[in-house]
C-alpha positions as a printed NumPy array, in Angstrom:
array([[-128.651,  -53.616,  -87.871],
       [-131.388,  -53.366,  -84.945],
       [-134.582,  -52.147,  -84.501],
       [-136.121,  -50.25 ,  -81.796],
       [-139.369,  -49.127,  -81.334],
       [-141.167,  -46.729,  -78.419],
       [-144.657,  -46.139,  -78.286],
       [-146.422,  -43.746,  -76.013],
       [-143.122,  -42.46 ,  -74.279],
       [-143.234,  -38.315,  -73.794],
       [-140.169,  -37.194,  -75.61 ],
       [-139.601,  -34.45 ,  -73.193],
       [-139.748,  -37.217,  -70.095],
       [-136.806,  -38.553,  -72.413],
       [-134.302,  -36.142,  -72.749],
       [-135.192,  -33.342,  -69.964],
       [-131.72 ,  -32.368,  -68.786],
       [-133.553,  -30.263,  -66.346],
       [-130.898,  -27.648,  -64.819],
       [-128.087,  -28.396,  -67.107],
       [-129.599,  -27.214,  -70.027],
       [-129.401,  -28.679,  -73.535],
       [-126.7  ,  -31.56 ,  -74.435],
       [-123.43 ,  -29.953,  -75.529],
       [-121.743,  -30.84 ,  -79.456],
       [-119.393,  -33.765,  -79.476],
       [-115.934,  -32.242,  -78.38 ],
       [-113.047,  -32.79 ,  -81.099],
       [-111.3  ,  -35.125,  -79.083],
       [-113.808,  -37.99 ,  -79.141],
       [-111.906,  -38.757,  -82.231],
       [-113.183,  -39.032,  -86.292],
       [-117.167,  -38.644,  -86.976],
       [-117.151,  -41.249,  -89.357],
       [-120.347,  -43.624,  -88.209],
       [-123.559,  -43.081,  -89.58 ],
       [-127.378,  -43.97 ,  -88.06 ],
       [-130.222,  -44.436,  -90.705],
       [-133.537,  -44.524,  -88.918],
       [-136.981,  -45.694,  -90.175],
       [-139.747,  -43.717,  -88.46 ],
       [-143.28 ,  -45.149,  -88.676],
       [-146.679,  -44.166,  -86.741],
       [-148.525,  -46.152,  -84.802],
       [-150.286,  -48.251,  -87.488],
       [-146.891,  -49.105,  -89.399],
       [-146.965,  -46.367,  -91.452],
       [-144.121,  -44.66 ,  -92.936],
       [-143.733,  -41.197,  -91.297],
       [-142.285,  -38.224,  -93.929],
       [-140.485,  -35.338,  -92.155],
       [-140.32 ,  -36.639,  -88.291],
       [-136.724,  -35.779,  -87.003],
       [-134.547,  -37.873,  -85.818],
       [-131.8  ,  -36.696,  -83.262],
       [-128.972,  -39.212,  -81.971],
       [-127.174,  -38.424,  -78.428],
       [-123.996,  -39.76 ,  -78.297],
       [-122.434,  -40.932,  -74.188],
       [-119.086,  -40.763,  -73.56 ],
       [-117.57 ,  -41.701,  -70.352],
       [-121.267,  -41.012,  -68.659],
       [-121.471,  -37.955,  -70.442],
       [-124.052,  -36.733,  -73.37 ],
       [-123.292,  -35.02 ,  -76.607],
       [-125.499,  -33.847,  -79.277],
       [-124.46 ,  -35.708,  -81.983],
       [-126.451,  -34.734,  -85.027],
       [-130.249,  -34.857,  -86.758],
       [-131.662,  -35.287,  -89.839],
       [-135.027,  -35.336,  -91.066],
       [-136.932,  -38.493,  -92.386],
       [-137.674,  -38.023,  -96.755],
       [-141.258,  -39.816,  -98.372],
       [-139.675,  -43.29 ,  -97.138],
       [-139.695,  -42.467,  -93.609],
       [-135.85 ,  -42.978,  -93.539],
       [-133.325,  -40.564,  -92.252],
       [-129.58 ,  -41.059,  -91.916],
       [-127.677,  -39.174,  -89.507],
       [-123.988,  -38.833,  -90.066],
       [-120.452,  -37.819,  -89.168],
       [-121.304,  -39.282,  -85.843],
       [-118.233,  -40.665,  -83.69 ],
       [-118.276,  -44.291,  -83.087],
       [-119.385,  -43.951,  -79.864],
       [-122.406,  -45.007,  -77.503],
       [-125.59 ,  -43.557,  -79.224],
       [-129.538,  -42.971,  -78.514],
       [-131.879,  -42.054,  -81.093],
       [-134.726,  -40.246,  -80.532],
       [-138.024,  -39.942,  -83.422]])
């Protein structure tokens, strides 16, 4: 397990893809979709936050795949499955 956390970051500066669109689904051959992310989102003051979404990219051989989303419930914690094992980012 690991936490992250980003404060103040534009989610847009993030994950603009500029010209090449928006990130493609994970092909089929990247193999099973068997890992799972659960996220805790929380505000700026440590707060639990209840319906922020959570989206994890997934790189492959320098490439990026949508991978899935889910939104967070009253506990501020999402999980985001039937990922592949692969590289991941997760954005709040």
């Amino acid at each position: 397990a690991f936490v992250v956390s980003l404060r103040d970051v534009s989610l847009s500066a993030m994950v603009s893809l500029g010209a090449l669109g928006p990130a493609p689904s994970v092909p089929s051959e990247l193999g099973p979709r068997d890992a799972a992310v659960e996220a805790t989102v929380r505000d700026g003051d440590g707060h639990v936050v209840e319906g922020a979404l959570v989206r994890v990219l997934v790189l492959d051989r320098g490439r990026v795949y949508f991978g899935s989303e889910a939104r967070t419930g009253p506990d501020g914690k999402a999980l985001v499955d039937e990922l592949p094992s692969r590289e991941a980012w997760g954005l709040a």
